[in-house]
C-alpha positions in Angstrom: -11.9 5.4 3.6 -14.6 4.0 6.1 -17.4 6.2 5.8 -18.8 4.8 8.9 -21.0 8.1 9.5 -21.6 9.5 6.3 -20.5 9.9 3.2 -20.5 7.3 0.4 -21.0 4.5 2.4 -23.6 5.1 4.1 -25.7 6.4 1.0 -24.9 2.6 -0.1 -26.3 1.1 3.1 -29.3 3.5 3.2 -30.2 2.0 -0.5 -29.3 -1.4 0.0 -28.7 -2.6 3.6 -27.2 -6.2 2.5 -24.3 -4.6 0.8 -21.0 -5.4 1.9 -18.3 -2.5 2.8 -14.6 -3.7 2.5 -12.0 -1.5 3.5 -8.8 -0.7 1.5 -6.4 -3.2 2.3 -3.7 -1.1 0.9 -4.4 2.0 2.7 -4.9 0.1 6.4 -1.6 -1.6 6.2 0.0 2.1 5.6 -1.4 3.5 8.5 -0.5 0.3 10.5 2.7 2.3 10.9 1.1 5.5 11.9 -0.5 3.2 15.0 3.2 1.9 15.9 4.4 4.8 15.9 1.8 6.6 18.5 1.9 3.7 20.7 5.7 3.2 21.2 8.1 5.9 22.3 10.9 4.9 20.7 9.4 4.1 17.8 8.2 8.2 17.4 11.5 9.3 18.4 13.2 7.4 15.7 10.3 9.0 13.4 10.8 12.4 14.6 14.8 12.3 13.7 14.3 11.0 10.5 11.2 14.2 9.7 13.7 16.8 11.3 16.5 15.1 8.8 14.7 15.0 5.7 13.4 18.7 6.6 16.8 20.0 7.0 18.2 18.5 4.1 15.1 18.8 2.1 14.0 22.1 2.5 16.8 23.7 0.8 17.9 23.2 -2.4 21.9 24.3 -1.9 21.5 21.6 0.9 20.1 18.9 -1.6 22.8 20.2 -4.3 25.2 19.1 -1.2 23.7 15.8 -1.3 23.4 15.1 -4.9 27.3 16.2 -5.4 28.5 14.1 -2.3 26.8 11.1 -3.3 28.4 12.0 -6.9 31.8 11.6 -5.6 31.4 8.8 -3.7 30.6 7.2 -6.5 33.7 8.0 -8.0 35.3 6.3 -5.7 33.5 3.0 -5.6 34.1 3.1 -9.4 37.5 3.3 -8.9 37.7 0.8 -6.6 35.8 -1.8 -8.6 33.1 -2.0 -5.8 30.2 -1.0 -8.2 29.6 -1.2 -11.8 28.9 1.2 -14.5 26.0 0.5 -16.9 22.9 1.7 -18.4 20.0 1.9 -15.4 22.9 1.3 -13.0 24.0 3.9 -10.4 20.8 6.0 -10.4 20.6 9.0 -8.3 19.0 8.6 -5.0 16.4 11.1 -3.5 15.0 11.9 0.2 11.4 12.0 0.2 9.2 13.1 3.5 7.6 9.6 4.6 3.9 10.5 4.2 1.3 8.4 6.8 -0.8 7.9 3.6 1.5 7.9 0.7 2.1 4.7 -0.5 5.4 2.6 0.7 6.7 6.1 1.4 7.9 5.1 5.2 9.8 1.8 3.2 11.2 3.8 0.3 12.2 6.6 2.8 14.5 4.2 5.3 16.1 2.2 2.4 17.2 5.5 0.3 18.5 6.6 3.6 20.4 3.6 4.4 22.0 3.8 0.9 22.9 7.5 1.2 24.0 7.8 5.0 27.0 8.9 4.9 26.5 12.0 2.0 23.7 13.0 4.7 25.9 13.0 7.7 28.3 15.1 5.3 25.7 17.4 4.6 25.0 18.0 8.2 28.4 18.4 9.2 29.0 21.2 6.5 25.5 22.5 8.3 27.2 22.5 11.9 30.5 24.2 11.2 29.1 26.6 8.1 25.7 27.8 9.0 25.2 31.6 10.3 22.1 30.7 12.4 23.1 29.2 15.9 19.7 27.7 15.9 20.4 25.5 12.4 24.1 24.6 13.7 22.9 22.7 17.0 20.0 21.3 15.4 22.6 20.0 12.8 25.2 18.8 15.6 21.9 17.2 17.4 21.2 15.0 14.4 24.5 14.0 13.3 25.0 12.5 16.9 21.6 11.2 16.6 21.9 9.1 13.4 25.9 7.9 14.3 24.2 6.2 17.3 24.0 2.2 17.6 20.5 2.6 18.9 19.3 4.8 15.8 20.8 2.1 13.5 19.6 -0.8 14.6 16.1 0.9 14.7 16.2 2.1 11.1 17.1 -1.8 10.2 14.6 -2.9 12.3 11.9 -1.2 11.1 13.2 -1.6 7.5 12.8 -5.3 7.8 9.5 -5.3 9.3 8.2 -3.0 6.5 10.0 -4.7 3.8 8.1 -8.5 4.7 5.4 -6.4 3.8 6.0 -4.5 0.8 5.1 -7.4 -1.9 2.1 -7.7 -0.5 1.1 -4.0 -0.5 2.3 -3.5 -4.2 -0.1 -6.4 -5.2 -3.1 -4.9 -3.2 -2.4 -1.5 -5.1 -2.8 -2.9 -8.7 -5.6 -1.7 -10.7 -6.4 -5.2 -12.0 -5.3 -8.3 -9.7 -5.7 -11.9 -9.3 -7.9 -11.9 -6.3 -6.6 -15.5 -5.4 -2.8 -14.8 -5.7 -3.6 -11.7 -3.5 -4.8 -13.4 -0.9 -2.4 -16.4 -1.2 0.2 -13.3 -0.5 -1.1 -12.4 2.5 -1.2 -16.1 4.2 2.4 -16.0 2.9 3.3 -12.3 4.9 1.2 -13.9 8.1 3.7 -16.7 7.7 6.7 -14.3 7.6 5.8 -11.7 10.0 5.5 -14.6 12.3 8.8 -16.6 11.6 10.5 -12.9 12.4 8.6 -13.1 16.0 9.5 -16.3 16.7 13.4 -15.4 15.8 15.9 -14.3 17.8 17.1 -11.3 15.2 20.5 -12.6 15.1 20.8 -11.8 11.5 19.5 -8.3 12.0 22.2 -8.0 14.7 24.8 -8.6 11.9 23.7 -6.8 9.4 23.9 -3.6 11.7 27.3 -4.4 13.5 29.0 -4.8 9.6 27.1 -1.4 9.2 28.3 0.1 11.8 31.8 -0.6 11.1 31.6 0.5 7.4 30.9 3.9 8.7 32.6 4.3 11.6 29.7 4.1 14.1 30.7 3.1 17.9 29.6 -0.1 18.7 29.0 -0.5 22.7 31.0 -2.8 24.3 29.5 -6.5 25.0 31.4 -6.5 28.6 30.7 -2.7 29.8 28.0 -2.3 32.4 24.9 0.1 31.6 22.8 1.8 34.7 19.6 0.9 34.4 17.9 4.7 35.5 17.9 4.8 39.8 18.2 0.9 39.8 21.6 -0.1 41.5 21.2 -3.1 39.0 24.0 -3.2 35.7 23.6 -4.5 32.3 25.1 -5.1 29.2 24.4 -1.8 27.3 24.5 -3.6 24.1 21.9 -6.1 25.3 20.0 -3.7 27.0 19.7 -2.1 23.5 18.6 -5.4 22.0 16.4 -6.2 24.1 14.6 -3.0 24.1 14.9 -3.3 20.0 13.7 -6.6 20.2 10.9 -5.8 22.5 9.6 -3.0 20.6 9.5 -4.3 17.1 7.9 -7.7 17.9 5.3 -5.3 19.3 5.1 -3.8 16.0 5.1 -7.3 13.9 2.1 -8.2 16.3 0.3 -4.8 15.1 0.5 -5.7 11.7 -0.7 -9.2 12.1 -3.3 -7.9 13.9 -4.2 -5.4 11.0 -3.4 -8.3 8.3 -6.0 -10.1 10.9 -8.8 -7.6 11.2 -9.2 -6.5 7.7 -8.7 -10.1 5.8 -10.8 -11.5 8.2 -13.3 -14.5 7.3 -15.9 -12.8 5.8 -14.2 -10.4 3.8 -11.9 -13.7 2.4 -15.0 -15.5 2.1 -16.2 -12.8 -0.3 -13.1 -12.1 -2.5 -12.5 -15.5 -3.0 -16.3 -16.3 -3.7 -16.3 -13.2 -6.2 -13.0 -14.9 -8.1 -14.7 -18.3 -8.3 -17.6 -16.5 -10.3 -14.8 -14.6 -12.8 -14.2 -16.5 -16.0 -10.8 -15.7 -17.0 -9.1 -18.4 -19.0 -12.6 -20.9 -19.4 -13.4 -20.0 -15.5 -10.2 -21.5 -14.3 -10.5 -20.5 -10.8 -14.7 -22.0 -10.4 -15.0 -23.4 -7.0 -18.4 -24.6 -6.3 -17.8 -24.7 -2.2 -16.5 -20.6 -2.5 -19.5 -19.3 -4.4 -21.8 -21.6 -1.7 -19.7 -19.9 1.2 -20.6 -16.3 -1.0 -24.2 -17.0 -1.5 -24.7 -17.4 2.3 -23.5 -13.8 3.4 -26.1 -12.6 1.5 -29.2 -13.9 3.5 -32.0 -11.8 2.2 -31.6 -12.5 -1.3 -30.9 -16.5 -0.2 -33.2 -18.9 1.7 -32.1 -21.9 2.6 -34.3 -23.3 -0.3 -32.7 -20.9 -2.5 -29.0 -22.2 -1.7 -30.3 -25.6 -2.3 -31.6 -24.4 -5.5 -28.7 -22.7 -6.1 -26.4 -26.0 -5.5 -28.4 -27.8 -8.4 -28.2 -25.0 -10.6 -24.2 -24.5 -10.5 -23.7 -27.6 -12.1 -25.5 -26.8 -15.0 -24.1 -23.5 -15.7 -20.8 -24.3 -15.5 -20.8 -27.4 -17.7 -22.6 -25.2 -20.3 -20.1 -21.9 -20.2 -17.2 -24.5 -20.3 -18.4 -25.5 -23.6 -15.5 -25.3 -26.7 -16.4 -22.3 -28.7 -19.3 -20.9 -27.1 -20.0 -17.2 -26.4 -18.3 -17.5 -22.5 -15.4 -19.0 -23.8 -13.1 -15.8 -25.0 -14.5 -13.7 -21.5 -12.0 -12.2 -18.9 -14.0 -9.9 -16.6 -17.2 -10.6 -14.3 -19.0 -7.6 -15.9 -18.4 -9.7 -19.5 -19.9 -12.4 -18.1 -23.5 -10.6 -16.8 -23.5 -8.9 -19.9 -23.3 -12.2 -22.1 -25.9 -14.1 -19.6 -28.3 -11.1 -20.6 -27.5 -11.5 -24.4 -28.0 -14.7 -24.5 -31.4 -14.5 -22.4 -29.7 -17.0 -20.0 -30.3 -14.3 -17.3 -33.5 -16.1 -16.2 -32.6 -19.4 -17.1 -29.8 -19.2 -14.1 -31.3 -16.8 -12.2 -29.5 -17.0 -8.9 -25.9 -17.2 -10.6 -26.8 -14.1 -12.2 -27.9 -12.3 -8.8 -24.2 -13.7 -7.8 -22.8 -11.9 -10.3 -24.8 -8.7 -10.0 -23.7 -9.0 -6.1 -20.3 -9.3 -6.8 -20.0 -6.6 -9.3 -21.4 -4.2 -6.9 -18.9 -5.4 -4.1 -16.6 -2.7 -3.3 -13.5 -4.9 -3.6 -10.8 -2.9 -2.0 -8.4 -2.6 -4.6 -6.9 0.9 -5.6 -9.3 1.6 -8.3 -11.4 3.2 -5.4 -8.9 4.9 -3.7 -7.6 6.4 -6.6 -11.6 7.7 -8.1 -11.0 9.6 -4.8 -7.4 10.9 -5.6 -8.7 12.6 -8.7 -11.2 14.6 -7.0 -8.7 16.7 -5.9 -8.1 17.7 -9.2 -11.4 17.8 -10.5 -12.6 19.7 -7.2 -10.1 21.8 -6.4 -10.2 25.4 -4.7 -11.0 27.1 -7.9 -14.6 25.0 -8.1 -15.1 24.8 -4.7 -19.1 25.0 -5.1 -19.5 22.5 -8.3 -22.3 20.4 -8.1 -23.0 16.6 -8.1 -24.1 16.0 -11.6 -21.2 18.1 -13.2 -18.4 16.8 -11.2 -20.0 12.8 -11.7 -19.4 14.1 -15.2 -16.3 15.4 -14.7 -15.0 12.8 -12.9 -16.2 9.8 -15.5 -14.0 11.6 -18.2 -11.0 12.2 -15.9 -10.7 8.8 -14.7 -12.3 7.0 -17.8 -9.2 9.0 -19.7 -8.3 6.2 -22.2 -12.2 5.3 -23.5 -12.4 9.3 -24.2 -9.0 9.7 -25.8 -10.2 7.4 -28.4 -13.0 9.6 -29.3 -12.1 12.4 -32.0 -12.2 15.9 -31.4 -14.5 16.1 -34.3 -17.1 14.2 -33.3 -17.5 16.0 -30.3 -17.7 19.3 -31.9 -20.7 17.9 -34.0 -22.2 16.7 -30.6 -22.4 19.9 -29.3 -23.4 21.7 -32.2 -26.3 19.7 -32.3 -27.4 20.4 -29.2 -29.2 23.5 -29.8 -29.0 26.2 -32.3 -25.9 28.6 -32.4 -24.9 32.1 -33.2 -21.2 30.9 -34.2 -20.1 27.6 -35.6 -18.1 25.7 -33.5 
């Protein structure tokens, strides 16, 4: 997604040095996880169980019939007992996907289906240990059923579900097609916020949650009083709060990471420009203008403005926003910033406000890292795929404006194109 090297990127830079690069927000805050997990031992262990799990279970489908049926019947049961409620969108089935370091939410979505359907999966792996012909497949089974009913693996799963779960608003906003810039970045002060309060706890809530866990499903809880060697040391501890503290230690390691990341990527400049970019928009009679943002954006740009320019500039605001404000007028009904440059050139007010146009011209070619990018990317692979392995630049831009541009060409009949290409040159057959 960088392109620091080469790529699209750098054809950008090549052509226009000022340009801006931002990086997607959505994507970097996935892969956060991917650096916790490769810097912290316990951390990849935890991953490695839950992979060798969902490849067990997943990678057969009498195995996820297993699931699907024990989960069934347990469902019965709550029924009957009045602990759950039958209703329309209520109760729905409950899958295991493989956590994917770039699939969206994929890590969050894995550990709270898993949560929800631990004990059909410890069934399933019991039936494994005692059932299965290959010696290999039963102690791999017994391995993981000991694995997951341990107090360690359970307070790491809700660990690590919390920490991903302060974050999940905010990476659902950041993968929106369309957004409100502003609210966006209002999120992520409020996940800073968060991610801190959780660093400056003590967990005790988290310890809770996993000790009423535990005893729902008949996990051993060590003892608060019984001593734990610590390795060669003669010294004894708590084993339970030897297993918090480690907890503890490692996922406020983890929270740092992601403030870091949160950090990095939303630094000052790349907030300066969003929020400059959203000042220019005018959505609902340019609601959001903010005269002190779109200075702050002119100023990262330092080729195209002088300091006389940015005084010129300061003047020149004023005037342009008292006339697009104006009841009625041609800027009143506009909702995008490529509306608005297209109305300044109708209205041959392009020159008149010269610079606010060039603000809006820079803006529009921002690469604002939303998902639209990220998914023109995704559909590559299904425009180039291994059957046109050699197509060329023109015919997959082509390609790629119809795929992704889907809902302009559905509108077009079938008709019309025929007649297009029909005219195009002269025949043998009629089309």
């Amino acid at each position: 997604m960088q392109g620091e090297i080469n790529g699209l990127k750098t054809l950008i830079m090549k052509d226009s040095p000022s340009a801006y690069c931002t990086h997607c927000f959505a994507h970097q805050l996935q892969l956060t996880l991917v650096a916790v997990a490769n810097k912290h031992h316990e951390v990849d262990q935890f991953f490695d169980i839950l992979a060798n799990i969902l490849n067990v279970i997943g990678g057969s489908f009498k195995r996820r019939e297993m699931l699907r049926d024990d989960q069934a019947e347990k469902l019965k049961e709550l029924l009957v007992l009045g602990e759950v409620y039958a209703g329309s969108a209520l109760n729905q089935e409950l899958g295991l996907q493989s956590a994917g370091d770039t699939r969206w939410s994929s890590h969050f979505k894995t550990m709270r289906n898993f949560i929800s359907l631990l004990s059909s999966i410890i069934h399933v792996l019991g039936v494994l240990a005692k059932e299965s012909s290959n010696y290999q497949e039963r102690t791999l089974a017994k391995s993981l059923v000991d694995d997951i009913r341990s107090y360690e693996f359970v307070y790491t799963l809700h660990s690590m579900l919390k920490v991903l779960a302060s974050t999940h608003d905010l990476n659902m906003a950041l993968q929106r097609k369309y957004q409100d810039i502003v609210s966006a970045m209002n999120l992520v002060g409020f996940t800073k916020r968060q991610l801190q309060s959780m660093r400056e706890s003590k967990w005790d809530s988290l310890v809770k949650e996993v000790y009423s866990f535990c005893v729902k499903h008949i996990i051993v809880i060590p003892e608060m009083d019984k001593n734990y060697a610590l390795g060669k040391s003669k010294r004894k501890i708590s084993r339970v709060k030897y297993s918090h503290h480690l907890c503890v230690e490692v996922f406020n390691t983890a929270i740092d990471l992601q403030l870091a990341e949160l950090n990095n990527h939303f630094n000052e400049v790349n907030t300066d420009l969003l929020l400059g970019m959203t000042s220019l928009s005018p959505d609902n009679s340019f609601a959001n203008y903010n005269k002190k943002r779109i200075m702050k954006l002119a100023t990262h740009y330092r080729d195209e403005f002088s300091v006389s320019l940015l005084e010129d500039l300061f003047f020149e605001l004023d005037n342009y926003i008292d006339y697009v404000r104006e009841v009625n007028n041609a800027f009143s009904k506009l909702k995008r910033l490529g509306d608005l440059s297209e109305t300044l050139v109708k209205k041959n007010l392009h020159k008149a406000w010269r610079l606010v146009y060039l603000l809006v011209k820079l803006s529009l070619i921002l690469t604002v890292a939303t998902a639209t990018v990220e998914r023109a990317f995704s559909s590559m692979k299904y425009i180039k795929n291994d059957l046109r392995s050699r197509i060329g630049d023109e015919f997959l831009n082509d390609c790629l404006v119809c795929y992704i541009e889907n809902e302009v060409f559905e509108s077009v009949p079938n008709e019309a194109i025929i007649d297009h290409f029909q005219k195009m040159a002269v025949r043998r057959v009629q089309l």
